[in-house]
Wavefront OBJ file of the C-alpha trace (Angstrom):
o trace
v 0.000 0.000 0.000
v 1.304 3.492 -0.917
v 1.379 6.072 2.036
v 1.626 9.365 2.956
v 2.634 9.237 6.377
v 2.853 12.995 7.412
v 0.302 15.182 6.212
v 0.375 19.171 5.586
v -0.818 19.692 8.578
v 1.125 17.653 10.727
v 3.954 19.250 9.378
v 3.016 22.369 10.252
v 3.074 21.025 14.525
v 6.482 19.944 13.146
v 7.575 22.911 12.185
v 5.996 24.854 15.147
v 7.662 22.765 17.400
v 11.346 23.105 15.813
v 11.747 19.694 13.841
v 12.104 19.139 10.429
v 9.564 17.881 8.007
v 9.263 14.262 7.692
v 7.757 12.599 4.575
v 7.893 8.991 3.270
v 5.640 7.565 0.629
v 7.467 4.826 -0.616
v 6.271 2.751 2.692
v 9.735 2.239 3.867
v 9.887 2.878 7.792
v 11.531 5.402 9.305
v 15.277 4.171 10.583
v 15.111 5.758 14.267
v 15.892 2.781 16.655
v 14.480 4.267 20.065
v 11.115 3.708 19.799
v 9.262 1.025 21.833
v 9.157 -2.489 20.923
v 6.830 -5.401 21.890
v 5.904 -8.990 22.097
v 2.427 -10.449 23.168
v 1.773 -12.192 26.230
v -0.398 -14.863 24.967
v -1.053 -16.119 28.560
v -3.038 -12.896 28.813
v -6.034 -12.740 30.461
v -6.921 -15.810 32.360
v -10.006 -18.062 32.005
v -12.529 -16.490 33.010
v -15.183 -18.405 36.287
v -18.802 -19.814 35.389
v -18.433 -20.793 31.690
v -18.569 -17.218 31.079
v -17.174 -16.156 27.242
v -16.930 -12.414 26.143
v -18.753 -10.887 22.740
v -17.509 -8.136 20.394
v -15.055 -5.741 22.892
v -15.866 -2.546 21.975
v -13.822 -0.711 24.792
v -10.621 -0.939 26.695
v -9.106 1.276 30.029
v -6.332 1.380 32.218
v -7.022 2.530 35.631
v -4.439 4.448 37.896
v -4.048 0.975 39.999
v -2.624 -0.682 36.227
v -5.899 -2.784 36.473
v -7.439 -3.417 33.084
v -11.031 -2.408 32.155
v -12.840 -4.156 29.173
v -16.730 -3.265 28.109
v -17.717 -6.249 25.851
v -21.120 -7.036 24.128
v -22.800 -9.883 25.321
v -25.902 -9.674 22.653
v -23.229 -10.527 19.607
v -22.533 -14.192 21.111
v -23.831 -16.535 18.308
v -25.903 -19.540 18.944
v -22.687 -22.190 19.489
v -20.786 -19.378 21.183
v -23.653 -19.923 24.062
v -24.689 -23.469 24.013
v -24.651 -23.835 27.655
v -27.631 -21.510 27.482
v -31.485 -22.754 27.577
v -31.749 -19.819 25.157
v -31.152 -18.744 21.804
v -29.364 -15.001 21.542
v -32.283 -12.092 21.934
v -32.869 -9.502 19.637
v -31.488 -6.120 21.839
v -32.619 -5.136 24.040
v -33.059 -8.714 25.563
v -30.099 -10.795 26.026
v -31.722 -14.097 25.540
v -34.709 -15.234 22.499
v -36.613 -18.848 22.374
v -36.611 -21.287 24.873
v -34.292 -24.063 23.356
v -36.900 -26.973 23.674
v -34.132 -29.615 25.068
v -32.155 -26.746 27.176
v -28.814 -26.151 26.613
v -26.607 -27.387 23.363
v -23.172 -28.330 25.172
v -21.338 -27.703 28.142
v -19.614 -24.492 27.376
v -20.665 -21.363 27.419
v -22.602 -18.314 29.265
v -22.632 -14.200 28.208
v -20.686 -12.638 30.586
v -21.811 -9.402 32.246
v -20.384 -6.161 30.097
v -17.786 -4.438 32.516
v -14.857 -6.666 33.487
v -11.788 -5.694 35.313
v -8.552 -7.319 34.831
v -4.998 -7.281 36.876
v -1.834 -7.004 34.779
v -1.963 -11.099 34.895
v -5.181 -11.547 33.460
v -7.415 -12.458 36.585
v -10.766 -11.133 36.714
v -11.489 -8.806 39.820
v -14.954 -7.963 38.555
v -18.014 -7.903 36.587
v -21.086 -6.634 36.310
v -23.260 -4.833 33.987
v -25.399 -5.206 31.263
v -28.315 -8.025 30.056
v -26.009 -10.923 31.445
v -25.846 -9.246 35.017
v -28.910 -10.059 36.797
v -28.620 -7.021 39.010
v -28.538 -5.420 36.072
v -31.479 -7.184 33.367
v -32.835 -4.894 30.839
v -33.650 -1.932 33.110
v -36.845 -2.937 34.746
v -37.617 -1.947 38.453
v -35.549 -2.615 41.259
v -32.236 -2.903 38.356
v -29.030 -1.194 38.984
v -29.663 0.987 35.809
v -33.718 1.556 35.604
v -35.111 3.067 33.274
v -35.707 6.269 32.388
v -33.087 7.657 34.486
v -30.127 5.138 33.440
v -30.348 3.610 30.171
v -28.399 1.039 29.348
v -27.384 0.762 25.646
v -28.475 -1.451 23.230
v -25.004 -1.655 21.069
v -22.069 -0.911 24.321
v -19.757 1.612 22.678
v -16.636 2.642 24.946
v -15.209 2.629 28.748
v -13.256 5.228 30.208
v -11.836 4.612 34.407
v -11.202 8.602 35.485
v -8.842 9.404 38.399
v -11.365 9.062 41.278
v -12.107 5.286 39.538
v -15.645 6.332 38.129
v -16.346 4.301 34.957
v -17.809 5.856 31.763
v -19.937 4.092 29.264
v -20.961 5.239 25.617
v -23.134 3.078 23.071
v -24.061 3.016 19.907
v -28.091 3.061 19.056
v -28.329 5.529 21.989
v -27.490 9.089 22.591
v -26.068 8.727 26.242
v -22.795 8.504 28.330
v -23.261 6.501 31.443
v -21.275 7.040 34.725
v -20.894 4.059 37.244
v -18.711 3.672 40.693
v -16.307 0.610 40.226
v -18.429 -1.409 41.538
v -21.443 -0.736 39.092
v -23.633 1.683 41.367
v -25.425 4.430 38.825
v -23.644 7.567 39.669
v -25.367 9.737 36.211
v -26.635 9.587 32.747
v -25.729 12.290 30.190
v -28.058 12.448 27.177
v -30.951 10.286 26.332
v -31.979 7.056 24.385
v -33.656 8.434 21.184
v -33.324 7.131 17.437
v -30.193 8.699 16.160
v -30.493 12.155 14.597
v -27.879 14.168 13.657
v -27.722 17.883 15.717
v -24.294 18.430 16.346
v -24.961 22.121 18.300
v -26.979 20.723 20.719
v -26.538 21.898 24.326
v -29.578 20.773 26.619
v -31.899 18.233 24.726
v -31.306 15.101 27.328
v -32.036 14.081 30.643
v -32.218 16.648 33.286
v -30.863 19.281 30.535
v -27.633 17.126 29.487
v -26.072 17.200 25.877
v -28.256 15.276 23.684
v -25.766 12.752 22.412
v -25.839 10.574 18.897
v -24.291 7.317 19.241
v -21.216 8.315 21.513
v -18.109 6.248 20.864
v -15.690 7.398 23.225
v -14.796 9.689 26.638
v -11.817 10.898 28.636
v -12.108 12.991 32.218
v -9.567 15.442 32.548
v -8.300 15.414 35.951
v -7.395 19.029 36.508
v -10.399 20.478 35.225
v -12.937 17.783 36.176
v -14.300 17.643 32.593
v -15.850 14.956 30.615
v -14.671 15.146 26.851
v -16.893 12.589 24.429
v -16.663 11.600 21.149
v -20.136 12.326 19.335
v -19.612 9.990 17.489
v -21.060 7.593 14.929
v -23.959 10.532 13.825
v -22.591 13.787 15.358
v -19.350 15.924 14.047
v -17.864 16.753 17.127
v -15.973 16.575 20.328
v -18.503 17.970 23.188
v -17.088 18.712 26.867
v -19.236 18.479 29.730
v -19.106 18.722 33.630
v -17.872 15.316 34.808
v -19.765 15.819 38.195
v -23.654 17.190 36.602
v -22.537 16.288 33.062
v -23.474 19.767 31.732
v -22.258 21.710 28.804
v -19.652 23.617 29.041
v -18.267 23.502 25.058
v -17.959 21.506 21.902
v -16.749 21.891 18.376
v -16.063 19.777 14.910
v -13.035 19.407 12.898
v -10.205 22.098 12.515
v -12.413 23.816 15.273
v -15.576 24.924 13.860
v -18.559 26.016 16.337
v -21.211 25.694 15.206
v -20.959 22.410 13.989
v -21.828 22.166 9.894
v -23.736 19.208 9.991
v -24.307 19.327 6.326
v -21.223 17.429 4.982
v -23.068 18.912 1.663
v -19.267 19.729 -0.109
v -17.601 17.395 -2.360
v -15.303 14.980 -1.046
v -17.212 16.445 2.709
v -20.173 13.814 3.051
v -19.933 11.081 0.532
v -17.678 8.153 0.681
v -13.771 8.888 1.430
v -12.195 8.647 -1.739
v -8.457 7.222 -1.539
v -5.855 9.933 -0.666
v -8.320 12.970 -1.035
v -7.827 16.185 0.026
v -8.212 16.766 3.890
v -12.242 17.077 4.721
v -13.361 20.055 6.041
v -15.821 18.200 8.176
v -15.301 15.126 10.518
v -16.889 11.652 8.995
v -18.717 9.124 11.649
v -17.406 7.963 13.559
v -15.746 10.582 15.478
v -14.494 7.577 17.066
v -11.915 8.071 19.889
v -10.501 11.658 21.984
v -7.353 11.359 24.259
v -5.363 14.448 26.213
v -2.237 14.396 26.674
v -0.018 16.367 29.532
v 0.796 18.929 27.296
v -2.715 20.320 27.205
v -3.590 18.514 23.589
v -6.255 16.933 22.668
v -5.903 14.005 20.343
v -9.585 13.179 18.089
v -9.687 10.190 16.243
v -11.407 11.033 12.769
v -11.770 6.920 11.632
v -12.734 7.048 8.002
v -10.899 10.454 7.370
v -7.798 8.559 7.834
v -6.115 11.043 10.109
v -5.292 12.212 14.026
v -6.450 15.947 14.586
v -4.854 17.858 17.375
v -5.862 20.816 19.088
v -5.005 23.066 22.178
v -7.888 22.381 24.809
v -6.856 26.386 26.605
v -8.643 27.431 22.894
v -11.000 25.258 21.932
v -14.559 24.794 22.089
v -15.332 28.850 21.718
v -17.983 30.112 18.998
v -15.113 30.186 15.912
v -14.877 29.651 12.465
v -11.928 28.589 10.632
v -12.425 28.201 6.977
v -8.625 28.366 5.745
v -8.495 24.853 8.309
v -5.583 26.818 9.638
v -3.088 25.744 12.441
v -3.624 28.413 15.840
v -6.878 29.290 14.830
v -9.977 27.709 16.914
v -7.631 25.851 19.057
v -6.772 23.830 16.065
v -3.026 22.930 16.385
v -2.686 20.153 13.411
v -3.540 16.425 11.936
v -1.568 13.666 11.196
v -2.664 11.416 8.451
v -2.214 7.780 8.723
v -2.593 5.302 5.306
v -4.434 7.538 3.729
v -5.498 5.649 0.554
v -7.432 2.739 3.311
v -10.940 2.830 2.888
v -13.780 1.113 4.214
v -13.893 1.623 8.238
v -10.486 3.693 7.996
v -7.450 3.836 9.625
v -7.531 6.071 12.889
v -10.127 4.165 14.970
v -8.341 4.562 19.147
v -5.237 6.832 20.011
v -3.404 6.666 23.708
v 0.108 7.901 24.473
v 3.428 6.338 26.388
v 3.761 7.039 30.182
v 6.915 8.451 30.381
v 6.658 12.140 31.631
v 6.780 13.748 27.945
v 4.285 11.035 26.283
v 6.723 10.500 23.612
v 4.615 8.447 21.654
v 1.814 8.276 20.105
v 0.253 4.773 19.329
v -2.740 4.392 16.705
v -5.192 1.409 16.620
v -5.612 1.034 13.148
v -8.736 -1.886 12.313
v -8.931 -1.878 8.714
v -5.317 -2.554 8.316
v -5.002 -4.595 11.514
v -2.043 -2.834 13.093
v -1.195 -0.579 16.156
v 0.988 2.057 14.244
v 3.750 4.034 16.572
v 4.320 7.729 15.844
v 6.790 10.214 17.620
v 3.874 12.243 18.912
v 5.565 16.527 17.964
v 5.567 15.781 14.750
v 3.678 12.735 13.545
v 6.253 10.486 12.016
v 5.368 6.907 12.002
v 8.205 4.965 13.090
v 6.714 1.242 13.345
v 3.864 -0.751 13.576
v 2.730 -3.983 14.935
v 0.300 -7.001 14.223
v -1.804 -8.024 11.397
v -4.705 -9.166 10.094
v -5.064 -12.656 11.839
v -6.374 -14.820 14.686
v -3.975 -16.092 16.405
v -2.035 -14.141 19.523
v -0.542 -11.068 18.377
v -2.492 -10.971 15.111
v -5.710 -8.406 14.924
v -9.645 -8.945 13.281
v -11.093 -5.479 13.919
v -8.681 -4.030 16.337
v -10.811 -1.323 17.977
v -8.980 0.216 20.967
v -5.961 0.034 22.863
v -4.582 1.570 26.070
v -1.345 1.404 27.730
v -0.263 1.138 31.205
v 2.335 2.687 33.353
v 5.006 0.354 32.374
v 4.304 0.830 29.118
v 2.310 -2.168 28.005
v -0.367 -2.103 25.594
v -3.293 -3.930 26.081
v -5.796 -4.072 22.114
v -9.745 -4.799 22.293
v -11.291 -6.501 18.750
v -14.802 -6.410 18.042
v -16.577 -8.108 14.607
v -15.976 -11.377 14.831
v -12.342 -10.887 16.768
v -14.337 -11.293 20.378
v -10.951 -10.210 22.366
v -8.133 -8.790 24.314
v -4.872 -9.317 24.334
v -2.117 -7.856 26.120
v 1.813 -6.688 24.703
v 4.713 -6.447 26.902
v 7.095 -3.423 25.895
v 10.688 -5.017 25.889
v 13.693 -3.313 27.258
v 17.089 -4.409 27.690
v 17.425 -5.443 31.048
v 14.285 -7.778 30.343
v 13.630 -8.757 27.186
v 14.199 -12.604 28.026
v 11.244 -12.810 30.417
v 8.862 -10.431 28.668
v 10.100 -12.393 24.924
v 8.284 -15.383 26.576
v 5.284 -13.213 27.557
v 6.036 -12.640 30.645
v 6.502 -9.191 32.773
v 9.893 -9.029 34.548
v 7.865 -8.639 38.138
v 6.125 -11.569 37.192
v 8.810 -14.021 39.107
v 6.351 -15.259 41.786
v 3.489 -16.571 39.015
v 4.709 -18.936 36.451
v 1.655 -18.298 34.363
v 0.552 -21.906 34.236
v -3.725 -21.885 33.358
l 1 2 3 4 5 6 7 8 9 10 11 12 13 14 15 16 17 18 19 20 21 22 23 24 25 26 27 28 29 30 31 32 33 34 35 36 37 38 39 40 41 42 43 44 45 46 47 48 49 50 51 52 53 54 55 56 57 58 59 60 61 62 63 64 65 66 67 68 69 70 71 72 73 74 75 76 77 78 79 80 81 82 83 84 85 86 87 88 89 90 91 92 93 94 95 96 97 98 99 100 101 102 103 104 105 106 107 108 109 110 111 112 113 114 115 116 117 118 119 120 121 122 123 124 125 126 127 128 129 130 131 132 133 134 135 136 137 138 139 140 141 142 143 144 145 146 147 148 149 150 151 152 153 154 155 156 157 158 159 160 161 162 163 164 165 166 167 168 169 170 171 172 173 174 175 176 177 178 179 180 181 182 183 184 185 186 187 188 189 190 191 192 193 194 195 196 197 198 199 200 201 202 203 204 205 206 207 208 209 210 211 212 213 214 215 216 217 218 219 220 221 222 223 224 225 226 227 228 229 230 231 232 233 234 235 236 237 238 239 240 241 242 243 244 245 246 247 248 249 250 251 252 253 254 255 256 257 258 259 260 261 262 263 264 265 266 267 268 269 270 271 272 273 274 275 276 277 278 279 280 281 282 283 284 285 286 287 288 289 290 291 292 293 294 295 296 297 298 299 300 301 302 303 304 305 306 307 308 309 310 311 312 313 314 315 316 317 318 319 320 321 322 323 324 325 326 327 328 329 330 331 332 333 334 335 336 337 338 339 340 341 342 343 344 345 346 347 348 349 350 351 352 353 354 355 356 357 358 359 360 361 362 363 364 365 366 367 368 369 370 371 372 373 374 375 376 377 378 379 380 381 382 383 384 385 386 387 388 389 390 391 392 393 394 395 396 397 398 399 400 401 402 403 404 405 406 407 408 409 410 411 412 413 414 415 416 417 418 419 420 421 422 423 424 425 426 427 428 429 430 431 432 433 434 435 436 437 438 439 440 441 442 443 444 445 446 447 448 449 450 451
């Protein structure tokens, strides 16, 4: 595949931050030999108890304890993926359809509930959530999320763990973010459950004068400020920031960082189908799939089917602006980086997350058309490796959706489609790549890993 790995405007952030411009569209890697490397732990997780098996795994977080967050679909386990059910699959919102007249098909296996937390070695420390929880059902009275107040989603979409270990929920068929403590107590519910409909302005249309939300994909709390940044998402244009605490609205704004939102997409090469290596669109395409923000007071918005990372300055963005020239330092626009940009179908930028060392020196891409996890040096946007491919076994991708990385550096991928997984992959260094090239983490000494 031909690529342009750094576009015009990432090398404008180049430039403004004092390196040179970096090009290569031959496909040939860059030659730096710094960057991070890594093997997967294929040990990684565990079994999990009670015959449980995991759907489509639409979400992925690291918590500030290193402990591993998944949000997983329960409703997209086929028939034989179930058997030890006395049900068929439902039709969402139920999780289960017709009584199987003879009860269960085999031995193995059960949905398992939505939220799961993980330790760096794969055991489970909980789960709970969703259709397959019974505290949980579909919403009824007397459930951990009833209805109308929490609504669970019908298609789970995202998980985010903030810094005092709340957990955020988006969806798909829904238009709401869903905040839980750790241990799955309904905390608040920003937005509503309505049919999808694109209004990417909106300020106050959902539940108790939230953000009216379409199909939100992703979310990120900033610490200092105690705000709530979502990804709106698979029918909105934009990245909307609310009050983590009432989940008000305090700001939003679409791509190169336009407010209002043009939800028209009605110029050419704007709404229709990407076309391979097109111009830049003026307008984000659905999804507006992942946000991250970094120390430096970035924010990092994953625009999937656009092919490209665009980065802006969170101290200016968000105010009523226009920026028509799609001009670095105006709107609190700072730059994009492109990424394969003649891939098509689902795209290339679909989850973004950074390293943990003090300056985030990389940037790391989940890329599920191509099936790789792309590193870039995050100033400037040169791709300097990848990893993975489009397989099953461990190590290999189907769908890679998200990825997040923990304070040692490890990166832990979440598949959806027909993929159904997590894995995790160590970062090797010198002093222990012997331990971690078997899959194991060098403080790993007192478990030898056996299942």
């Amino acid at each position: 595949m031909r690529r342009k790995l750094l576009g015009w405007g990432a090398a404008l952030i180049a430039v403004a931050a004092g390196f040179s411009i970096w090009q290569d569209q031959m496909g040939v890697q860059a030659t730096r030999s710094d960057h991070p490397k890594y093997v997967v732990d294929p040990s990684w997780p565990r079994p999990l108890p009670h015959q449980w098996l995991i759907g489509q795994v639409p979400g992925l977080a690291v918590d500030k304890h290193d402990n591993v967050w998944i949000v997983q679909r329960a409703r997209t386990l086929t028939s034989d993926e179930r058997a030890a059910s006395n049900f068929e699959p439902g039709v969402a919102p139920a999780l289960d359809g017709t009584l199987r007249p003879q009860g269960a098909l085999a031995d193995c296996c059960l949905p398992a509930p939505a939220v799961m937390q993980f330790d760096g070695k794969g055991r489970l420390l909980r789960a709970w959530g969703g259709p397959a929880d019974p505290e949980f059902g579909v919403g009824g009275p007397g459930s951990k999320c009833e209805e109308p107040n929490c609504q669970w989603p019908n298609t789970e979409h995202g998980i985010y763990v903030d810094h005092k270990m709340n957990v955020w929920l988006g969806g798909q068929a829904g238009g709401a973010v869903l905040k839980f403590t750790q241990d799955g107590d309904f905390l608040l519910q920003i937005g509503r459950r309505q049919p999808p409909v694109r209004n990417s302005n909106d300020t106050d249309g959902g539940i108790n004068g939230t953000p009216l939300l379409a199909q939100p994909a992703d979310m990120e709390v900033d610490p200092r400020t105690n705000e709530l940044y979502i990804a709106d998402g698979y029918t909105n244009l934009r990245v909307i920031v609310v009050d983590a605490d009432t989940g008000k609205y305090k700001r939003h704004w679409g791509a190169y960082g336009q407010n209002p939102v043009d939800d028209t997409q009605d110029e050419p090469g704007a709404g229709g189908p990407y076309i391979k290596n097109q111009a830049p669109s003026p307008n984000f395409r659905n999804p507006v799939h992942a946000v991250r923000i970094t120390n430096d007071g970035l924010v990092y918005v994953a625009d999937r089917v656009n092919n490209r990372i665009q980065v802006f300055d969170k101290r200016k963005v968000g105010a009523v602006c226009q920026n028509p020239m799609r001009a670095p330092g105006v709107c609190g626009f700072v730059g994009e980086i492109f990424v394969e940009r003649d891939t098509l179908s689902n795209g290339s930028a679909w989850d973004v997350d950074v390293s943990p060392d003090r300056d985030q020196k990389w940037l790391f891409n989940a890329d599920g058309t191509n099936q790789y996890i792309w590193t870039l040096l995050r100033k400037t946007g040169q791709i300097v490796d990848r990893f993975g491919r489009n397989g099953r076994s461990a190590g290999q991708f189907h769908w890679v959706h998200n990825l997040a990385v923990d304070s040692k550096g490890n990166i832990y991928t979440a598949e959806v489609d027909t993929g159904k997984r997590a894995q995790k992959f160590v970062q090797l260094s010198d002093d222990n790549d012997r331990d971690r090239g078997r899959g194991r983490d060098k403080d790993d000494d007192d478990d030898d890993g056996r299942r």
